[in-house]
N, CA, C and O atoms as CSV, one atom per row, in Angstrom:
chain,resi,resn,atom,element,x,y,z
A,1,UNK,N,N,-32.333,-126.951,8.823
A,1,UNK,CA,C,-32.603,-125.557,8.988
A,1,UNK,C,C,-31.304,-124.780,9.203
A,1,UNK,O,O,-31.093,-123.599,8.928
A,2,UNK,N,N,-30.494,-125.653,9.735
A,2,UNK,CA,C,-29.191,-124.679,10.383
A,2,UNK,C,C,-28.579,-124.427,8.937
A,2,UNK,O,O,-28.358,-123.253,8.640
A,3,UNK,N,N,-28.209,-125.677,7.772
A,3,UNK,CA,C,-28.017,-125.031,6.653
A,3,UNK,C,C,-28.035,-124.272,5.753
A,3,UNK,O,O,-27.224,-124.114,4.840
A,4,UNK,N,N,-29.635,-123.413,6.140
A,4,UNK,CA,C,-30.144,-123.334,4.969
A,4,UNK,C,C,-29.731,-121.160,5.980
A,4,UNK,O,O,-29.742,-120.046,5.456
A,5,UNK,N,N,-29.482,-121.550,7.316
A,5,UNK,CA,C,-29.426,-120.201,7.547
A,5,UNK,C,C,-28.027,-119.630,7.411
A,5,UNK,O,O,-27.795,-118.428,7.285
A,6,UNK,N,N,-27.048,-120.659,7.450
A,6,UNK,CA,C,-25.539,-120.746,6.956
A,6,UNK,C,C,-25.324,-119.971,5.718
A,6,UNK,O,O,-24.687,-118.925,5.596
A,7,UNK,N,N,-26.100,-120.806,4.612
A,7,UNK,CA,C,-25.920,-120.854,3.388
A,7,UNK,C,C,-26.532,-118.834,2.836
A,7,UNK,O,O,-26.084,-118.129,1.932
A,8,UNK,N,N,-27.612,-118.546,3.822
A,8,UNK,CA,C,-28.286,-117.108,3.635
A,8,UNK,C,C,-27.119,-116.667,4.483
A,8,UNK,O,O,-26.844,-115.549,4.048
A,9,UNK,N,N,-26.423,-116.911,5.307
A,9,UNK,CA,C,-25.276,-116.021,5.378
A,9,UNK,C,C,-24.208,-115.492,4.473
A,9,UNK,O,O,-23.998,-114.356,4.047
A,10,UNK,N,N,-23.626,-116.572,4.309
A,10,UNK,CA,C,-22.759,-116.639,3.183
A,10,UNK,C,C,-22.981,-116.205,1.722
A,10,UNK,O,O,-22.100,-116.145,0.865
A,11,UNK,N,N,-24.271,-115.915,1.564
A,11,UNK,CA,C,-24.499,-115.260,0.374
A,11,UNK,C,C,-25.221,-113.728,0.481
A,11,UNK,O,O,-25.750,-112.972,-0.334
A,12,UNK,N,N,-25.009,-113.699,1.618
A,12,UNK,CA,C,-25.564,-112.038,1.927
A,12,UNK,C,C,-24.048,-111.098,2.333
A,12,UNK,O,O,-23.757,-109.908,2.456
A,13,UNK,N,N,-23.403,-112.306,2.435
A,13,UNK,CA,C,-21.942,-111.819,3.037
A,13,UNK,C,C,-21.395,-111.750,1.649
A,13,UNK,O,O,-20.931,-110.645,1.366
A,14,UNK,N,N,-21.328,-112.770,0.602
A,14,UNK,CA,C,-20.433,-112.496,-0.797
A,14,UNK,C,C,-21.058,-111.119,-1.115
A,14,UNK,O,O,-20.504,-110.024,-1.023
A,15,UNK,N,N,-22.685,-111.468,-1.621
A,15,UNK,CA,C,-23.045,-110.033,-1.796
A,15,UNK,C,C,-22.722,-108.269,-1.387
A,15,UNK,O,O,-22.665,-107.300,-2.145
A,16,UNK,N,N,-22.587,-108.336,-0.200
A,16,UNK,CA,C,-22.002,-107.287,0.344
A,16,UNK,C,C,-20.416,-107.533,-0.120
A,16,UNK,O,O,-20.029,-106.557,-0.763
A,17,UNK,N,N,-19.532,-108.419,0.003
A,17,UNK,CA,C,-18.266,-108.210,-0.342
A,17,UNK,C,C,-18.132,-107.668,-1.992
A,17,UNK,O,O,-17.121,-107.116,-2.428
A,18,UNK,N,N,-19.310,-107.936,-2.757
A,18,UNK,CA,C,-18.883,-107.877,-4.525
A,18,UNK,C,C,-19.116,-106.841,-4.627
A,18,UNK,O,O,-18.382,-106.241,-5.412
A,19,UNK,N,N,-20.131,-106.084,-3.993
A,19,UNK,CA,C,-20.967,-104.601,-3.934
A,19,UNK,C,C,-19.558,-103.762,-3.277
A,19,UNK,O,O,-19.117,-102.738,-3.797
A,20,UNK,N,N,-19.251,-104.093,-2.646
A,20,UNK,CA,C,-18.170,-103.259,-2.009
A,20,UNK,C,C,-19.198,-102.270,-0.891
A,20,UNK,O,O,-18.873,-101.084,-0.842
A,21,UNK,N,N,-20.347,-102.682,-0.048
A,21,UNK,CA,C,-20.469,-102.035,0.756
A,21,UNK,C,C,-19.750,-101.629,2.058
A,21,UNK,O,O,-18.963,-102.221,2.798
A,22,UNK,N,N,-20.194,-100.652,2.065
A,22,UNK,CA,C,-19.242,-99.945,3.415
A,22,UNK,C,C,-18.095,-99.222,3.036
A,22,UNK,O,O,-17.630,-98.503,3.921
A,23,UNK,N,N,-17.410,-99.229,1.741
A,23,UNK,CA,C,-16.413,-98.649,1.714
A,23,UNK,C,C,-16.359,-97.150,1.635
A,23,UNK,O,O,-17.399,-96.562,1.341
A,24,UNK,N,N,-15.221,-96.443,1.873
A,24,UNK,CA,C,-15.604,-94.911,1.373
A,24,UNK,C,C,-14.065,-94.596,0.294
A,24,UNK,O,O,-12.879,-94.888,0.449
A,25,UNK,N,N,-14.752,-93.943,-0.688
A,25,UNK,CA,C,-14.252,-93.596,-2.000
A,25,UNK,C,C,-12.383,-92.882,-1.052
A,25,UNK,O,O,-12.156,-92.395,0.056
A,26,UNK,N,N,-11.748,-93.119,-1.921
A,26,UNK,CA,C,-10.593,-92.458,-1.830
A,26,UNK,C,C,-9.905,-91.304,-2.292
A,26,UNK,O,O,-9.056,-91.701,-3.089
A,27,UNK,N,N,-9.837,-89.519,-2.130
A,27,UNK,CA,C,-9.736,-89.037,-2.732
A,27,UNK,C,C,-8.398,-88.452,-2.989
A,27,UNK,O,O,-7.659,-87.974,-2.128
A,28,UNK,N,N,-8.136,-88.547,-4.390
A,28,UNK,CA,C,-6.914,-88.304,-4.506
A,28,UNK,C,C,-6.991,-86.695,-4.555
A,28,UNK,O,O,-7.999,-86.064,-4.873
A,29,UNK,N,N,-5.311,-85.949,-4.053
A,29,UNK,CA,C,-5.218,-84.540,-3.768
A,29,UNK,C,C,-4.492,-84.142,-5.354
A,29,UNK,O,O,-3.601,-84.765,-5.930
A,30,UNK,N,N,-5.176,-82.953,-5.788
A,30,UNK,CA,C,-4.634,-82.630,-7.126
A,30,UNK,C,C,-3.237,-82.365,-6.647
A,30,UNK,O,O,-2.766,-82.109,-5.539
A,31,UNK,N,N,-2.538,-82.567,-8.300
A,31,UNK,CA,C,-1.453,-81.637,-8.181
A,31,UNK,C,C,-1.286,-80.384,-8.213
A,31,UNK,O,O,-2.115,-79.591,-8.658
A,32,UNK,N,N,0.070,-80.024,-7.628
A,32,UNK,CA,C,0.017,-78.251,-7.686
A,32,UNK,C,C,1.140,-78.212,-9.186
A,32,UNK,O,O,2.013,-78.925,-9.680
A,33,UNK,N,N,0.339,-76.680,-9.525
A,33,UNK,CA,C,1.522,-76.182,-10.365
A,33,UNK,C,C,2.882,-76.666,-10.162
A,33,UNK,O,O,3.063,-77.268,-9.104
A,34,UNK,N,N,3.776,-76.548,-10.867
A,34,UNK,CA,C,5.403,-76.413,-10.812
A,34,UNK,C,C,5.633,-75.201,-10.230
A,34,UNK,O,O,5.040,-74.271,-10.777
A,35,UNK,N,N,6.430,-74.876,-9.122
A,35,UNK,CA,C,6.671,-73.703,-9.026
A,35,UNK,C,C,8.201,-73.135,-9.698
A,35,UNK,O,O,9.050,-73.863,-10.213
A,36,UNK,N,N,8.266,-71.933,-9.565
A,36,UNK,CA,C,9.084,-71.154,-10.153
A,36,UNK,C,C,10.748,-71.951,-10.096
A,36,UNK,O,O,11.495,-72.050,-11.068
A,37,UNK,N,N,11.110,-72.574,-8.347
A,37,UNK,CA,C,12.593,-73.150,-8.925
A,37,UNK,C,C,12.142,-74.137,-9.694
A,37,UNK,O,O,12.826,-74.295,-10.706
A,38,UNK,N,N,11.062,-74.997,-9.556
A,38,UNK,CA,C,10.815,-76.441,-10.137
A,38,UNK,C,C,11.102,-76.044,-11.691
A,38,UNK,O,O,11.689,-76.848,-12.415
A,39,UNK,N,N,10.686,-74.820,-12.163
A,39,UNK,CA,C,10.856,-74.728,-13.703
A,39,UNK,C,C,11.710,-74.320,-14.237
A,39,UNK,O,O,11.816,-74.491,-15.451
A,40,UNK,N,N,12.792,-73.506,-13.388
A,40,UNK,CA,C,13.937,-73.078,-13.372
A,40,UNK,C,C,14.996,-74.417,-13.330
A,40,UNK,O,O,15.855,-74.596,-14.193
A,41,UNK,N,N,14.820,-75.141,-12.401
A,41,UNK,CA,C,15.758,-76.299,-13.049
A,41,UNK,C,C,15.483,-76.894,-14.419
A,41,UNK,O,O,16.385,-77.165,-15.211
A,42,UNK,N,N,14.026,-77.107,-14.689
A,42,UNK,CA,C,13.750,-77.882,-16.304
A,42,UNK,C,C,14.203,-76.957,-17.200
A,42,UNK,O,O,14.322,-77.435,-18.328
A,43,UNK,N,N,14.650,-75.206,-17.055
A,43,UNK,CA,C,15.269,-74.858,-17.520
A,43,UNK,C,C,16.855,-74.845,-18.158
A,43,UNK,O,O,17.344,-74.793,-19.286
A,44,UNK,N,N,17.427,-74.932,-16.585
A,44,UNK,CA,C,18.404,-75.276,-16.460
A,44,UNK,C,C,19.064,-76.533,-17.284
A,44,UNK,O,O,19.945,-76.445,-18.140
A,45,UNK,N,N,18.374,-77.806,-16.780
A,45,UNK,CA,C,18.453,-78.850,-17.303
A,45,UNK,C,C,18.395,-79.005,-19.200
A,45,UNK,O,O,19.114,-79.852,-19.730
A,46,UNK,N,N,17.544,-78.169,-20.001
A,46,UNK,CA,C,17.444,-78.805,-21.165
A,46,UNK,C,C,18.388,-76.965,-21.745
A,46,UNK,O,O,18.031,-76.425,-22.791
A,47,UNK,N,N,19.264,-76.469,-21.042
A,47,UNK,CA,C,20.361,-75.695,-21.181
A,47,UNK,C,C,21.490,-76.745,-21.220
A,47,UNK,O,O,22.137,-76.882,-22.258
A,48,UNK,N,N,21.794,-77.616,-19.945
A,48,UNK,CA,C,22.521,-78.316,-20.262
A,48,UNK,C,C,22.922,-79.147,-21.414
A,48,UNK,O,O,23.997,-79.126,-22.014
A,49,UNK,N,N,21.978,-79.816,-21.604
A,49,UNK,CA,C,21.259,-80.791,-22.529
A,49,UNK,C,C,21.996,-80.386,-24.303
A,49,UNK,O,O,22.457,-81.114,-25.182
A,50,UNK,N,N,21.792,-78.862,-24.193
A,50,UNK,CA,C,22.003,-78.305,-25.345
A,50,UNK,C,C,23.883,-78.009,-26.315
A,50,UNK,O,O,24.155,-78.103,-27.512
A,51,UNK,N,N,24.652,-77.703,-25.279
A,51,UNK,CA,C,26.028,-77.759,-24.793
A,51,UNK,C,C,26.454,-76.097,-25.190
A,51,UNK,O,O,25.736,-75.134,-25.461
A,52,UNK,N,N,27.750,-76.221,-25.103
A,52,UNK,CA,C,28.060,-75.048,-25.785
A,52,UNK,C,C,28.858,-75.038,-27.093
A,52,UNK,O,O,29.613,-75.915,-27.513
A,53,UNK,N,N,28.470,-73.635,-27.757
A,53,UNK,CA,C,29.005,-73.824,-29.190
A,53,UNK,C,C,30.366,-73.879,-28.992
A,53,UNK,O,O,31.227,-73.561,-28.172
A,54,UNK,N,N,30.194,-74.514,-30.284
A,54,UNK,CA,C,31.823,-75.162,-30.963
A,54,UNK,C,C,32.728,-73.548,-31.789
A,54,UNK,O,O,32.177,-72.605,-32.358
A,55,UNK,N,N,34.148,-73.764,-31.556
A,55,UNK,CA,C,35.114,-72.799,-32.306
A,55,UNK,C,C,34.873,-73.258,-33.505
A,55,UNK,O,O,34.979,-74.400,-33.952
A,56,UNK,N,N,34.438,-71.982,-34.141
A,56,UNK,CA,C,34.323,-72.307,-35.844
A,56,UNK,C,C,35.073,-71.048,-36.784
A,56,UNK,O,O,35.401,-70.023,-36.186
A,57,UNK,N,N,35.219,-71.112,-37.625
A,57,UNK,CA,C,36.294,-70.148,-38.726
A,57,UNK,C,C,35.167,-68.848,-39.426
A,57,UNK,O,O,34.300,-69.469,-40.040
A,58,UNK,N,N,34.965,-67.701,-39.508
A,58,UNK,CA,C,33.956,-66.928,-40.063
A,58,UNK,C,C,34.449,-65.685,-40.546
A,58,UNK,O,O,35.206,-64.896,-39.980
A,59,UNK,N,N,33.929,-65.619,-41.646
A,59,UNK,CA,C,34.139,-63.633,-42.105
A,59,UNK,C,C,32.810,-62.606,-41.329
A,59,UNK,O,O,32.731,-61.540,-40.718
A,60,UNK,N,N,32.067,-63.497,-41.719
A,60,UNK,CA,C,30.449,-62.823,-41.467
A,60,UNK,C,C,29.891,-62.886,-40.222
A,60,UNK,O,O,29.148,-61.963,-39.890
A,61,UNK,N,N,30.083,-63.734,-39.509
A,61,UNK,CA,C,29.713,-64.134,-38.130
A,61,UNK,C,C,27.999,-64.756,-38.697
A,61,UNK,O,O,27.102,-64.834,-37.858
A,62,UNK,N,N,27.836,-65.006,-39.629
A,62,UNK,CA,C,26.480,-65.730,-40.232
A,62,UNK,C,C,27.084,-67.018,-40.877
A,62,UNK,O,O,26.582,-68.083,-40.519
A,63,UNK,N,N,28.002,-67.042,-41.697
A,63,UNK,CA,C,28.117,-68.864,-41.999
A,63,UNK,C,C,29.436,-68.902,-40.847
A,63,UNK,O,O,29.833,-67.972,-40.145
A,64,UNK,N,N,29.856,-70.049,-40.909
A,64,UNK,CA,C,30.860,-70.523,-40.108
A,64,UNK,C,C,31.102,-72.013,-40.237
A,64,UNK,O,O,30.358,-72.957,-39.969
A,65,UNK,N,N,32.177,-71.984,-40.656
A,65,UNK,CA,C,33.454,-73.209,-41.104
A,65,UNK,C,C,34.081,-73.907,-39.765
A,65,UNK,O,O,34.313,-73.552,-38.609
A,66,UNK,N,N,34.223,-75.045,-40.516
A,66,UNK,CA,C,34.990,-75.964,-39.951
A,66,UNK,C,C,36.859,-75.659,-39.600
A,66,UNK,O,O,37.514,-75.750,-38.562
A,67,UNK,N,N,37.303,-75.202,-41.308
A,67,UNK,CA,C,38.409,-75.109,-40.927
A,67,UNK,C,C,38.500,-73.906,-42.023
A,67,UNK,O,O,37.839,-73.593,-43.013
A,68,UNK,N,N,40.039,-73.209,-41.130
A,68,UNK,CA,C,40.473,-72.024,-42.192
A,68,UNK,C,C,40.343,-71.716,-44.041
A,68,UNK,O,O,40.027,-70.828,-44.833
A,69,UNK,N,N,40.751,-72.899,-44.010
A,69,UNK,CA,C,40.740,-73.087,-45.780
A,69,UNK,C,C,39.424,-73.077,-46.325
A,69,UNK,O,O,39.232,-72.887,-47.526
A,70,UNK,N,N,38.279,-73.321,-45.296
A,70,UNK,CA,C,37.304,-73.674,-45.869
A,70,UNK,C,C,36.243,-71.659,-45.598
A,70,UNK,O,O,35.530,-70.970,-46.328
A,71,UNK,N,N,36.670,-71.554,-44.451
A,71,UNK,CA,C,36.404,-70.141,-44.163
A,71,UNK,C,C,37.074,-69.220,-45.487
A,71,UNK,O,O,36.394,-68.372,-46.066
A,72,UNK,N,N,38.415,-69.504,-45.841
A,72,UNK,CA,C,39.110,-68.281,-46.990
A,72,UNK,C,C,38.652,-68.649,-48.317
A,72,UNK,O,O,38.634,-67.721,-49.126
A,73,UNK,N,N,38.271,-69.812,-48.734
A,73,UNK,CA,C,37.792,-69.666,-50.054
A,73,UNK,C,C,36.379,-69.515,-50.000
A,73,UNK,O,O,35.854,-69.037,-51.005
A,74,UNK,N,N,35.641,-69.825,-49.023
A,74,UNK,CA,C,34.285,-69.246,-49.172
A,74,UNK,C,C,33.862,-67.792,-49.113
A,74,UNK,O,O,32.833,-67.297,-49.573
A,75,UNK,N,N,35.149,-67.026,-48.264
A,75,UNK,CA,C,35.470,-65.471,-48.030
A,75,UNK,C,C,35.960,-64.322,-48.705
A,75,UNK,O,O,36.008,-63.107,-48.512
A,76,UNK,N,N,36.500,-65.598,-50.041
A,76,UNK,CA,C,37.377,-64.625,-50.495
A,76,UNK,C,C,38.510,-64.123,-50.181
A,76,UNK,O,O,39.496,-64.847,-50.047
A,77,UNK,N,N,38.565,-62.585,-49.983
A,77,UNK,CA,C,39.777,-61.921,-49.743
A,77,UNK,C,C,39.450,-61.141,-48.151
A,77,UNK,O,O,40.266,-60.381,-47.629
A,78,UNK,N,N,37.921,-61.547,-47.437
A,78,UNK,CA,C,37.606,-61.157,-46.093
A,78,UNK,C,C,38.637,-62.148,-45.448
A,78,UNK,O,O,39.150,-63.185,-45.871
A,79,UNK,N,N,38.765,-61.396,-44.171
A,79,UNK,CA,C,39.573,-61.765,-43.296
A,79,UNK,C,C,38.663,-62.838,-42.143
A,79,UNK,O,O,37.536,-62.658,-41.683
A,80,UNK,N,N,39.732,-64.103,-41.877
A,80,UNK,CA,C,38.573,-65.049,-41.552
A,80,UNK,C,C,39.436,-65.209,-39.767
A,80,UNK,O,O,40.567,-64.898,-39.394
A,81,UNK,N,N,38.202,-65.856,-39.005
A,81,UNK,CA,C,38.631,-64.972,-37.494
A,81,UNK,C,C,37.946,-66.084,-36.876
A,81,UNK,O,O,36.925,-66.524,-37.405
A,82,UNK,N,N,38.397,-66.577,-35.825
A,82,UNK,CA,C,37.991,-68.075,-35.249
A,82,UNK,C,C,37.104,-67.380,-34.162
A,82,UNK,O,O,37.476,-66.382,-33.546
A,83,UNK,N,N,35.803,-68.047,-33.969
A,83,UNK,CA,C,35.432,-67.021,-32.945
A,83,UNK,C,C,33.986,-68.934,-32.728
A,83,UNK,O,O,33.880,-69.953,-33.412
A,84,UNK,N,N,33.249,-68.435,-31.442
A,84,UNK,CA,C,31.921,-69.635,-31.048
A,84,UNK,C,C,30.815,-69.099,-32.330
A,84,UNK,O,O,30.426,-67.962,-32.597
A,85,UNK,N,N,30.506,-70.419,-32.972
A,85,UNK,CA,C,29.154,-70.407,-33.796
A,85,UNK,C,C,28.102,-69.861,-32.892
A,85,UNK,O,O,27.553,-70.891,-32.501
A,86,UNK,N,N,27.574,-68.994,-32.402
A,86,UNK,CA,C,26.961,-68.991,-31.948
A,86,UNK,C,C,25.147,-68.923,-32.352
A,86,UNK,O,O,24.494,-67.964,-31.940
A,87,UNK,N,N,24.561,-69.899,-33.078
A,87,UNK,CA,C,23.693,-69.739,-34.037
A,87,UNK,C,C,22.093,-69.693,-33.533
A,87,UNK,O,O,21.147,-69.378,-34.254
A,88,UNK,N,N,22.015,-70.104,-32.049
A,88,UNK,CA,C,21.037,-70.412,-31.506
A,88,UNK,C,C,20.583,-71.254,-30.908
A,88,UNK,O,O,19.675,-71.190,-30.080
A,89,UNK,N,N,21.540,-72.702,-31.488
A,89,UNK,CA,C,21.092,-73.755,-31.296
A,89,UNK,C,C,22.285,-74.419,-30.211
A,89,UNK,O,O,22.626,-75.588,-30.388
A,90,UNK,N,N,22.692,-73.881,-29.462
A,90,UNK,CA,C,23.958,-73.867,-28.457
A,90,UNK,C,C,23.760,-73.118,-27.436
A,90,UNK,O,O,22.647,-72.612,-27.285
A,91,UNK,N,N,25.016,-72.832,-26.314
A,91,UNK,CA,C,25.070,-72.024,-25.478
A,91,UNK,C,C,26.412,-71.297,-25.943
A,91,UNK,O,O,27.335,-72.013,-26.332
A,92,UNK,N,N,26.578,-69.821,-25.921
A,92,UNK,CA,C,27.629,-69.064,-26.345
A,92,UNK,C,C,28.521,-68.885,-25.301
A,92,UNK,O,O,28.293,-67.689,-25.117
A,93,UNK,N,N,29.642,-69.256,-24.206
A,93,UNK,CA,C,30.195,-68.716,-23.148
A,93,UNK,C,C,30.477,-67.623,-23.203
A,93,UNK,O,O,30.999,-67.070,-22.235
């Protein structure tokens, strides 16, 4: 008899352990927005990321060369003037 009340323990006890009774749910706390510095650095950051423009050779300030020679025969007889590409895809100092 003592076995058989052992054995109804132990399986009323797994039972409750597989069920997971008694437990209470865990609730996770949402996140908050990003606030304003938080997005101001990811700003910051993919500014960095970007660099600043390179000295390039130009008549137009729309194409822009590598080097002088390549600025005067594409220019013609315009006057060619070393100045930052500044095209968009950079930072201009």
């Amino acid at each position: 008899m003592r076995i058989k009340s052992l054995l109804a323990v132990f399986i009323s006890g797994l039972t409750l352990s597989l069920t997971a009774c008694g437990t209470e749910a865990v609730q996770v706390p949402e996140s908050e927005p990003a606030t304003a510095e938080q997005q101001l650095s990811v700003e910051e950051q993919s500014t960095a990321l970007v660099g600043i423009c390179p000295l390039k050779w130009t008549c137009n300030y729309q194409n822009y060369y590598t080097t002088q020679t390549q600025c005067a025969a594409a220019c013609g007889g315009d006057t060619c003037t070393r100045d930052y590409a500044c095209t968009g895809t950079c930072v201009c100092p």
